[in-house]
Backbone as numpy.savetxt, mean C-alpha at the origin, in Angstrom:
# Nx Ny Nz CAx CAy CAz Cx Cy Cz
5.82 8.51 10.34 6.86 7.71 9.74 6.82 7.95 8.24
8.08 7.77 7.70 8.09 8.51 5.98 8.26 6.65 5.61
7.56 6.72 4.83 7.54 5.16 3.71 7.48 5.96 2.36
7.35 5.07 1.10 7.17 5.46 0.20 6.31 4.40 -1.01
5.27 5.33 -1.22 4.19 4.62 -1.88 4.37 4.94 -3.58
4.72 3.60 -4.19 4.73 3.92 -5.72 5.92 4.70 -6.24
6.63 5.06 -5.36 7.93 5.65 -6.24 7.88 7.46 -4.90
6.54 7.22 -4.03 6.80 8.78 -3.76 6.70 8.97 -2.19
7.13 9.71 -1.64 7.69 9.63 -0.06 5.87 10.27 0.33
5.71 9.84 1.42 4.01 9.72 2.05 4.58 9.89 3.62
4.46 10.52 4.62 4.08 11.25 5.75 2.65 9.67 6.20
2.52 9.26 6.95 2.15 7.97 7.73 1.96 8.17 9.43
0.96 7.43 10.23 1.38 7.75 11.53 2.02 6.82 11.82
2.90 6.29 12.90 3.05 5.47 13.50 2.43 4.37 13.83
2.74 3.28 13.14 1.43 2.01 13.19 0.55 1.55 12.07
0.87 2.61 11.08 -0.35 2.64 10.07 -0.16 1.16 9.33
-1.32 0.58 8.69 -0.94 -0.40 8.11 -1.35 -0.53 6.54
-0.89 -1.43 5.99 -1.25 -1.51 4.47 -2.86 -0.90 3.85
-3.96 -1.49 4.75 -5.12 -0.85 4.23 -5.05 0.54 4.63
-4.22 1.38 5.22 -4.50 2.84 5.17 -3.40 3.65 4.04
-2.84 2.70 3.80 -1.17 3.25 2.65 -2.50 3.49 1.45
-3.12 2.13 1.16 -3.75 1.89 -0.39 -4.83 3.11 0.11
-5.90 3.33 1.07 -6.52 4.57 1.14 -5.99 5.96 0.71
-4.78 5.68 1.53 -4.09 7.04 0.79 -4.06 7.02 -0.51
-3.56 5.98 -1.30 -3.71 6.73 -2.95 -4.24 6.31 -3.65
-5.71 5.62 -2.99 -6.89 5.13 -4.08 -8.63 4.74 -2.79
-9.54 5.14 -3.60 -10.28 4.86 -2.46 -11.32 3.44 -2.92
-10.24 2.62 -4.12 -11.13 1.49 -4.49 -10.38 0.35 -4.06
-10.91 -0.88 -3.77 -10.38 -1.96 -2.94 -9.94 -2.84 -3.58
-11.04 -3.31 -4.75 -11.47 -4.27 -5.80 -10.36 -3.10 -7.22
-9.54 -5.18 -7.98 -8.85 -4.84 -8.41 -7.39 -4.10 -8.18
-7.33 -4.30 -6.85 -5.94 -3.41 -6.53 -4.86 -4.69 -5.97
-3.37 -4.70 -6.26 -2.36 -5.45 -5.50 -1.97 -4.70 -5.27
-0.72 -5.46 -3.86 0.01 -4.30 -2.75 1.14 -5.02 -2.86
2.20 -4.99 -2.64 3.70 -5.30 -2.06 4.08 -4.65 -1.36
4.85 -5.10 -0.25 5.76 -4.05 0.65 7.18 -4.81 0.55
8.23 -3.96 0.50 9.28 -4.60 0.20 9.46 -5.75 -0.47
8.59 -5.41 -2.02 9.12 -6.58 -3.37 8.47 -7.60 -2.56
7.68 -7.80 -1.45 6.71 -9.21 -1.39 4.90 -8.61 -0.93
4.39 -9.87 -1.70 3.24 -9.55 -2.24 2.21 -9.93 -1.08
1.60 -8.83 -0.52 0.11 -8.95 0.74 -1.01 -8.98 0.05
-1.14 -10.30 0.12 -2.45 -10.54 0.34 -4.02 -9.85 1.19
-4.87 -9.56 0.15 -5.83 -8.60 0.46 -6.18 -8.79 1.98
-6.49 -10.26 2.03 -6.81 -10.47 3.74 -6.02 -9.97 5.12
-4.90 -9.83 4.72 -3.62 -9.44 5.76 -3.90 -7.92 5.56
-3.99 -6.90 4.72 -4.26 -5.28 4.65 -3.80 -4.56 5.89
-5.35 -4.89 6.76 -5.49 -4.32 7.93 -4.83 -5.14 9.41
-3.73 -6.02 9.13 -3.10 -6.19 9.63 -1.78 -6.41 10.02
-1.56 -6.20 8.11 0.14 -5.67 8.04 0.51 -4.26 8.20
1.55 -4.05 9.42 1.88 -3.26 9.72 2.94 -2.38 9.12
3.19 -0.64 9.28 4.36 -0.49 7.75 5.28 -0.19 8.75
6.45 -0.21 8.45 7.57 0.52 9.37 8.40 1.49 8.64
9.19 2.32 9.37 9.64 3.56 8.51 10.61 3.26 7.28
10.85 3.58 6.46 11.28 3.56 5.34 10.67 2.15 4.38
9.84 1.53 4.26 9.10 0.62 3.48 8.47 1.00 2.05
8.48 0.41 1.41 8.74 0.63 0.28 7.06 -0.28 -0.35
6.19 0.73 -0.89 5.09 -0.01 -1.33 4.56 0.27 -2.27
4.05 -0.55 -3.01 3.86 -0.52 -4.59 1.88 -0.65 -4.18
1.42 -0.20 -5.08 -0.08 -0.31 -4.99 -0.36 -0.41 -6.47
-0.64 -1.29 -7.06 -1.00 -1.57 -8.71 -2.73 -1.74 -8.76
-3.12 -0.79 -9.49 -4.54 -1.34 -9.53 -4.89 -1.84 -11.21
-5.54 -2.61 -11.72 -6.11 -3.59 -12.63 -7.11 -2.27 -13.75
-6.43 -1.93 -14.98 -7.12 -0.93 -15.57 -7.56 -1.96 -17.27
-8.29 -1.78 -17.55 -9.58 -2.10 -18.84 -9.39 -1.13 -19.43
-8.99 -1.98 -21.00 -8.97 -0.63 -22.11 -8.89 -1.94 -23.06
-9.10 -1.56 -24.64 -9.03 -2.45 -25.25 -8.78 -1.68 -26.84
């Protein structure tokens, strides 16, 4: 299934869910938010929100600089 993570089209299997989208384009857990379609998942739900084809997901992770 084609979704698109951050602005860019991502190849997915069938079923995949939010904790395997954020694997795909980061392999840190801590410090990261997700949205799928402009609403915001909660870390606990991850591995149980499911994506469907054309979904739209933002992955923001928390960067330190000063």
């Amino acid at each position: 299934m084609n979704v698109t993570i951050n602005g860019a089209a991502h190849e997915l299997p069938p079923g995949a869910t939010v904790a395997q989208a954020v694997q795909r384009l980061t392999g840190v857990r801590s410090g990261v938010a997700v949205a799928v379609n402009d609403e915001v998942v909660s870390r606990g739900a991850w591995e149980s929100t499911a994506l469907a084809e054309a979904d739209r997901v933002e992955v923001l992770t928390a960067v330190q600089g000063g």
